[in-house]
TORSE-192452 format. One record per atom (N, C-alpha, C): residue number from 1; chain; x, y, z. Coordinates in Angstrom, 3 decimals. Layout:
N
<site nr="NUM" kette="A" u="X" v="Y" w="Z"/>
...
// end
This chain:
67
<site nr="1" kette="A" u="-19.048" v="18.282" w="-63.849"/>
<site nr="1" kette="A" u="-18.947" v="17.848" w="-65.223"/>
<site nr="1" kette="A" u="-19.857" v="18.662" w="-66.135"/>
<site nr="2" kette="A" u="-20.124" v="19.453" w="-65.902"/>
<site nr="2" kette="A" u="-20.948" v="20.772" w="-66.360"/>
<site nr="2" kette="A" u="-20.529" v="20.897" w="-67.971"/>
<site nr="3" kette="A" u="-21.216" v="20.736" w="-69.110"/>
<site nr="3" kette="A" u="-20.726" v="21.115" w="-70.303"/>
<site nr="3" kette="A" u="-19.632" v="20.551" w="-70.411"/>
<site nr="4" kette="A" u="-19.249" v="19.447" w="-70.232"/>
<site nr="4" kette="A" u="-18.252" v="18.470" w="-70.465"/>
<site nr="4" kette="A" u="-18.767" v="17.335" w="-71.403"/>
<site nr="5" kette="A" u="-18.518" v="17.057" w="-72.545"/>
<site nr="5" kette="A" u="-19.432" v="15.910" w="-72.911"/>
<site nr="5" kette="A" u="-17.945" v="14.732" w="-72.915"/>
<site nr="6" kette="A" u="-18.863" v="13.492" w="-72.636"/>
<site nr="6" kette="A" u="-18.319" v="12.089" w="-72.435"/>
<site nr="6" kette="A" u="-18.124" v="11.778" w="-74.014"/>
<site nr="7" kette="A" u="-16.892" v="11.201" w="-74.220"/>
<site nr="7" kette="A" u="-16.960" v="9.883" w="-75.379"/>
<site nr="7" kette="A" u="-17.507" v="9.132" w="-75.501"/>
<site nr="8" kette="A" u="-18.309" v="8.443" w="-76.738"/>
<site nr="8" kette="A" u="-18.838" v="7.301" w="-76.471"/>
<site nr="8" kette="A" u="-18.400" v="6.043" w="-76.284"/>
<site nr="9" kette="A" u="-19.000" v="5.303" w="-76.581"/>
<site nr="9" kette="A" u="-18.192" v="3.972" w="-75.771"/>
<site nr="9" kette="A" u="-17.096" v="3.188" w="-77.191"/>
<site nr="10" kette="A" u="-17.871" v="3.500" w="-77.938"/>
<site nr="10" kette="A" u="-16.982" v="3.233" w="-79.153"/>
<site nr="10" kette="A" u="-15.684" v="4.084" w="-79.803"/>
<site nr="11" kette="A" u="-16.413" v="5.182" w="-79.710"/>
<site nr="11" kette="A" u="-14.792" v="6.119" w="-79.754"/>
<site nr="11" kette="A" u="-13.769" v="5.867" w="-78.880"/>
<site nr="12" kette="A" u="-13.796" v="5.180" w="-77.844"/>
<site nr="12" kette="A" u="-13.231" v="4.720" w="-76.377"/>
<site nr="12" kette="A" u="-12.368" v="3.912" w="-76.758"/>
<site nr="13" kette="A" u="-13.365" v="2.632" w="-77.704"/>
<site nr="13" kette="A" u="-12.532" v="1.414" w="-77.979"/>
<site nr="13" kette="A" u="-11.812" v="1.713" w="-79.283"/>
<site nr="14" kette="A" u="-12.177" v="2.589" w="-80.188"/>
<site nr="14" kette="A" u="-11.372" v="2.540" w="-81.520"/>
<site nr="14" kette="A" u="-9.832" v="3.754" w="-80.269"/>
<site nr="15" kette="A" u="-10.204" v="4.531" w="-79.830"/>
<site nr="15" kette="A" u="-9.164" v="5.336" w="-79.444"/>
<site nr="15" kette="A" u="-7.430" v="4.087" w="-78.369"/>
<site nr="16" kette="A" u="-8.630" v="3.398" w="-77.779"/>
<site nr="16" kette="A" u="-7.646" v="2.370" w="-77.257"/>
<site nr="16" kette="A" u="-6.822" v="1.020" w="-78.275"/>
<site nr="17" kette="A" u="-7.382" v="1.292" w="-79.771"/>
<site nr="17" kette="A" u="-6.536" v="0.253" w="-80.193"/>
<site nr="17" kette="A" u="-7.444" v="-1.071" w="-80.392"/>
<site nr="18" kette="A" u="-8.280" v="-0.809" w="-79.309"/>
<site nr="18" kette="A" u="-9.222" v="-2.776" w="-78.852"/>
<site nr="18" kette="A" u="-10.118" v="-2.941" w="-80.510"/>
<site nr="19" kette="A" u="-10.528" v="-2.061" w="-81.226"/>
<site nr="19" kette="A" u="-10.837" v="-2.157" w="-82.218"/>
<site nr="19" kette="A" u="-10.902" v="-1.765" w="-83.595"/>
<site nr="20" kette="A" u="-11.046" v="-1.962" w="-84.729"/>
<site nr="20" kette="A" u="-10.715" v="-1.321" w="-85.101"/>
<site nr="20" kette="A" u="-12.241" v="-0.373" w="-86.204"/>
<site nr="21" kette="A" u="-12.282" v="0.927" w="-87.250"/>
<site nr="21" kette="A" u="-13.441" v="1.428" w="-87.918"/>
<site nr="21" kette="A" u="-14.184" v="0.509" w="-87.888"/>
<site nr="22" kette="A" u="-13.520" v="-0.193" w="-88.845"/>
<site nr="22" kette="A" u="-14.509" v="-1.005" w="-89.752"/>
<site nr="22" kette="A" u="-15.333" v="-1.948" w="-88.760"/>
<site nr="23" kette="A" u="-14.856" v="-2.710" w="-87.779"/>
<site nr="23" kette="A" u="-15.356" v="-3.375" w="-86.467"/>
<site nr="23" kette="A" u="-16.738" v="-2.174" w="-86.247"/>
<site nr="24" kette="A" u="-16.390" v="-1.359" w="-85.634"/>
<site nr="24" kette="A" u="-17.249" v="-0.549" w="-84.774"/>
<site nr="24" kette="A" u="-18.373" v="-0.233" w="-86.166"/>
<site nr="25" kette="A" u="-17.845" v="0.364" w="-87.238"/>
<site nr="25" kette="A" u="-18.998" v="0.355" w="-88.151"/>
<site nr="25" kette="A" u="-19.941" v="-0.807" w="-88.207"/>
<site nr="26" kette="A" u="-19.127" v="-2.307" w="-88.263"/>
<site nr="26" kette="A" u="-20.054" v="-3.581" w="-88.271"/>
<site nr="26" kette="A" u="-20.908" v="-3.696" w="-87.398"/>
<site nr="27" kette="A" u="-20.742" v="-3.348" w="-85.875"/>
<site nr="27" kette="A" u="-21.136" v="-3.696" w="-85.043"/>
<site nr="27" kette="A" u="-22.432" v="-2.556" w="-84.775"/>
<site nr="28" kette="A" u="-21.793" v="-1.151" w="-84.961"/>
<site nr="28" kette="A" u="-23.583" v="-0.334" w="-84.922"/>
<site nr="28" kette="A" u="-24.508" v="-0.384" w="-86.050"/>
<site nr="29" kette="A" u="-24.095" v="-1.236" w="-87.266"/>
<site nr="29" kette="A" u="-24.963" v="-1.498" w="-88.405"/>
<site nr="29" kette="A" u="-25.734" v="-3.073" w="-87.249"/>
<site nr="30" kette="A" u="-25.090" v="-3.869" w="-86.746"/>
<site nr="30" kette="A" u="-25.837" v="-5.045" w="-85.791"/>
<site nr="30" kette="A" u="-26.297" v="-4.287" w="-85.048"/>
<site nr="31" kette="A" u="-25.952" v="-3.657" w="-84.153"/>
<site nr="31" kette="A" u="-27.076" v="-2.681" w="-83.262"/>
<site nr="31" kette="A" u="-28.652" v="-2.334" w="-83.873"/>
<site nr="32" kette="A" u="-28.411" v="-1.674" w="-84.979"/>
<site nr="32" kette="A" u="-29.778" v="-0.676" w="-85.299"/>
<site nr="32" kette="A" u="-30.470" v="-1.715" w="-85.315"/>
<site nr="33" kette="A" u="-31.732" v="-1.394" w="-84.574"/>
<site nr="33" kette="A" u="-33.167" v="-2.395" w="-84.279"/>
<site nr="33" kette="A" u="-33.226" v="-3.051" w="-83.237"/>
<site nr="34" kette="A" u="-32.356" v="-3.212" w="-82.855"/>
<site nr="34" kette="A" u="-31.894" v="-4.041" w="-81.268"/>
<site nr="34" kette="A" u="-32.038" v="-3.063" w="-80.134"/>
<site nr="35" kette="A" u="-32.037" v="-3.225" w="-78.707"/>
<site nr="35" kette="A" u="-31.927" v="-2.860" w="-77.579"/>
<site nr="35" kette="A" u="-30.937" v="-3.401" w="-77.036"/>
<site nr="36" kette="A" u="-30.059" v="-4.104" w="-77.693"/>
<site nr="36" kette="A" u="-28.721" v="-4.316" w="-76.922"/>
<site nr="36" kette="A" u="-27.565" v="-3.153" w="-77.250"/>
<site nr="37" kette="A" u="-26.678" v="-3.572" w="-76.422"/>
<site nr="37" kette="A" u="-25.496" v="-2.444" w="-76.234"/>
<site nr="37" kette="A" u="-24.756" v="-2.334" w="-77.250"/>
<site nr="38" kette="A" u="-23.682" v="-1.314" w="-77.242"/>
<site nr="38" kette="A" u="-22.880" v="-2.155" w="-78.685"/>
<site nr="38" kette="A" u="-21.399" v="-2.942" w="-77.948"/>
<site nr="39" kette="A" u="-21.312" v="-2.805" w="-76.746"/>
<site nr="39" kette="A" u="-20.381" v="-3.661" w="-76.119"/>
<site nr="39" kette="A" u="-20.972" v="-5.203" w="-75.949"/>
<site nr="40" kette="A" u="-21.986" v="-5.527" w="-75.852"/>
<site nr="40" kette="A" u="-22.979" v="-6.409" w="-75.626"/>
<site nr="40" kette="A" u="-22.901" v="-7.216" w="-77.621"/>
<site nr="41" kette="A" u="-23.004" v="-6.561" w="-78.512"/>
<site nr="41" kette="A" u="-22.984" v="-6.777" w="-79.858"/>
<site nr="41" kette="A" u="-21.453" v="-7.503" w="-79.976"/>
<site nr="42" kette="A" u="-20.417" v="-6.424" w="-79.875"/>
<site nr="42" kette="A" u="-19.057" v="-6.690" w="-80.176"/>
<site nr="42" kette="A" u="-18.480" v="-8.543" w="-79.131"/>
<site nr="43" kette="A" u="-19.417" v="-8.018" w="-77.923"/>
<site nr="43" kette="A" u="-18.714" v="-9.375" w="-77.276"/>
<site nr="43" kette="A" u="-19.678" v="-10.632" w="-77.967"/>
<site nr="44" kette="A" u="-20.880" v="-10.334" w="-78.642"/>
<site nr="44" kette="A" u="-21.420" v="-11.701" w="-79.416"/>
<site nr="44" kette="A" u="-20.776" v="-11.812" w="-80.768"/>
<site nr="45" kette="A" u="-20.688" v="-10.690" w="-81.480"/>
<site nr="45" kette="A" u="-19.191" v="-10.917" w="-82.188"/>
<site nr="45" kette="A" u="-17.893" v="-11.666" w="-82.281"/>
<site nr="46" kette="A" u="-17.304" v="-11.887" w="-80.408"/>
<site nr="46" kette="A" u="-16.069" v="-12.110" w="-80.458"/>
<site nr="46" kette="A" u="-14.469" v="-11.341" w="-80.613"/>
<site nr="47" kette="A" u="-15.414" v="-10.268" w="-80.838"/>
<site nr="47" kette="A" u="-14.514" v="-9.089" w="-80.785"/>
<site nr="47" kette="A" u="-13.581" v="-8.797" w="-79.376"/>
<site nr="48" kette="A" u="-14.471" v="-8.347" w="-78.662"/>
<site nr="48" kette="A" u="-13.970" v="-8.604" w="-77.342"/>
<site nr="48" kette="A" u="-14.776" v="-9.535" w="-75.815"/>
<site nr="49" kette="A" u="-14.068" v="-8.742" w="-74.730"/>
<site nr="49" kette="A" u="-14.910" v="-9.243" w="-73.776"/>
<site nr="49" kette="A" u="-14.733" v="-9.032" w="-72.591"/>
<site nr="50" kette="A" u="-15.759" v="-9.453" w="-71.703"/>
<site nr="50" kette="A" u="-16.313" v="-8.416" w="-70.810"/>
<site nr="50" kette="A" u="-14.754" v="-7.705" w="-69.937"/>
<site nr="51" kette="A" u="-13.690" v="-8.317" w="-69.935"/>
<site nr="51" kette="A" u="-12.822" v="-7.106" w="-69.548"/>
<site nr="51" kette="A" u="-12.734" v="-6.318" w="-70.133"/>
<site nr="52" kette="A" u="-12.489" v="-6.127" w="-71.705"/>
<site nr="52" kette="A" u="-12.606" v="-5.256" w="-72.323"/>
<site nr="52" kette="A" u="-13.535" v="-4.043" w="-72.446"/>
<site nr="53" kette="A" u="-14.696" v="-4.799" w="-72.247"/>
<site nr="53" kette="A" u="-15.943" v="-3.811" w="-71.611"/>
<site nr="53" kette="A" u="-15.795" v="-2.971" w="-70.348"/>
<site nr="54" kette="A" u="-15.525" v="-3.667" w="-69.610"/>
<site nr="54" kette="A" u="-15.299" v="-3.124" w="-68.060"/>
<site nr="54" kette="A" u="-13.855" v="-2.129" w="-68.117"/>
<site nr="55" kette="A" u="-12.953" v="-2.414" w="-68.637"/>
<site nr="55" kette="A" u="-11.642" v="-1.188" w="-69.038"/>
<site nr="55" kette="A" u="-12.504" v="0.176" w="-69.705"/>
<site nr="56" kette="A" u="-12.886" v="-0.386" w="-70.855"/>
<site nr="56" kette="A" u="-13.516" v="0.616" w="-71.600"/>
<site nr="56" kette="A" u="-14.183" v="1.682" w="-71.015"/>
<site nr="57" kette="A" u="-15.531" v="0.885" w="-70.223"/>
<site nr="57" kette="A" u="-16.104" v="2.038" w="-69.437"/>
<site nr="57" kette="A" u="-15.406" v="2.618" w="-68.046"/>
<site nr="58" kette="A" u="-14.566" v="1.889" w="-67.632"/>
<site nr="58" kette="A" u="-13.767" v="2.297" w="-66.483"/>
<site nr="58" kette="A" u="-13.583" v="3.989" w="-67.404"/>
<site nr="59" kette="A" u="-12.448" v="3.740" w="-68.337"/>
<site nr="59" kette="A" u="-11.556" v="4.701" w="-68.929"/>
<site nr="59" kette="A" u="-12.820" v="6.223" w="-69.731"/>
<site nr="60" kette="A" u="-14.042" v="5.635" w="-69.895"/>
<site nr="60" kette="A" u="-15.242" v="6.678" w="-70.785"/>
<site nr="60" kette="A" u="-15.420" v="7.330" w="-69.894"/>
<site nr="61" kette="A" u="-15.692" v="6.583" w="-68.209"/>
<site nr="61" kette="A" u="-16.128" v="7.286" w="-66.737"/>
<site nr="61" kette="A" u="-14.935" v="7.759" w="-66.111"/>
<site nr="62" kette="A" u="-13.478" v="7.707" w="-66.345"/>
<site nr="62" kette="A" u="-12.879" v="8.362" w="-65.706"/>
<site nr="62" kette="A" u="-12.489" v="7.137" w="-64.470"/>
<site nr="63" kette="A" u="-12.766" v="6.372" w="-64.204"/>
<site nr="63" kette="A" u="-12.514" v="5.443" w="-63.604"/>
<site nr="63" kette="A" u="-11.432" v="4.951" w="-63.436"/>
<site nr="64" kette="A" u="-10.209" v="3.974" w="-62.391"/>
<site nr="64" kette="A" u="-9.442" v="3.138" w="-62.241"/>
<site nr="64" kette="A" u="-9.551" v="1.805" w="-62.454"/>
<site nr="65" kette="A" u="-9.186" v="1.094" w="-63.148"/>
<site nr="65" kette="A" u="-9.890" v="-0.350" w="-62.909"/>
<site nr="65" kette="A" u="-8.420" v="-1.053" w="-61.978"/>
<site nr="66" kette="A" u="-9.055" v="-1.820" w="-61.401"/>
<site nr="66" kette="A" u="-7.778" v="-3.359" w="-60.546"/>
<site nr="66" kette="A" u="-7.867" v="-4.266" w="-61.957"/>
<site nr="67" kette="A" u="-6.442" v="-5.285" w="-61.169"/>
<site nr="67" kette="A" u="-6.004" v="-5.920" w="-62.513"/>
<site nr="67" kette="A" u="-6.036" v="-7.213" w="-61.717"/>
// end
């Protein structure tokens, strides 16, 4: 994976549909100052949840997920 850079986890979820700008803008404006995630933010939101999380990073890592 040499000079390959990863998506972040949010480009992940706006690219899949699960959310949408304005969401992901809300949610890293709740981030700044925090040490939580922004998947961790969005699911105290209600936005999504933890499958959604777990797809997400399946799909950022290249991963398979089971259903």
């Amino acid at each position: 994976m040499a000079g390959k850079t990863r998506k972040r986890f949010g480009e992940v979820l706006l690219e899949a549909g699960i959310i949408s700008r304005k969401q992901l803008e809300e949610a890293l404006n709740a981030q700044k100052g925090t040490r939580k995630s922004l998947g961790k933010i969005l699911e105290e939101q209600k936005i999504i949840g933890q499958k959604d999380i777990a797809a997400t990073l399946a799909r950022q890592f290249g991963f398979k997920t089971v259903r």
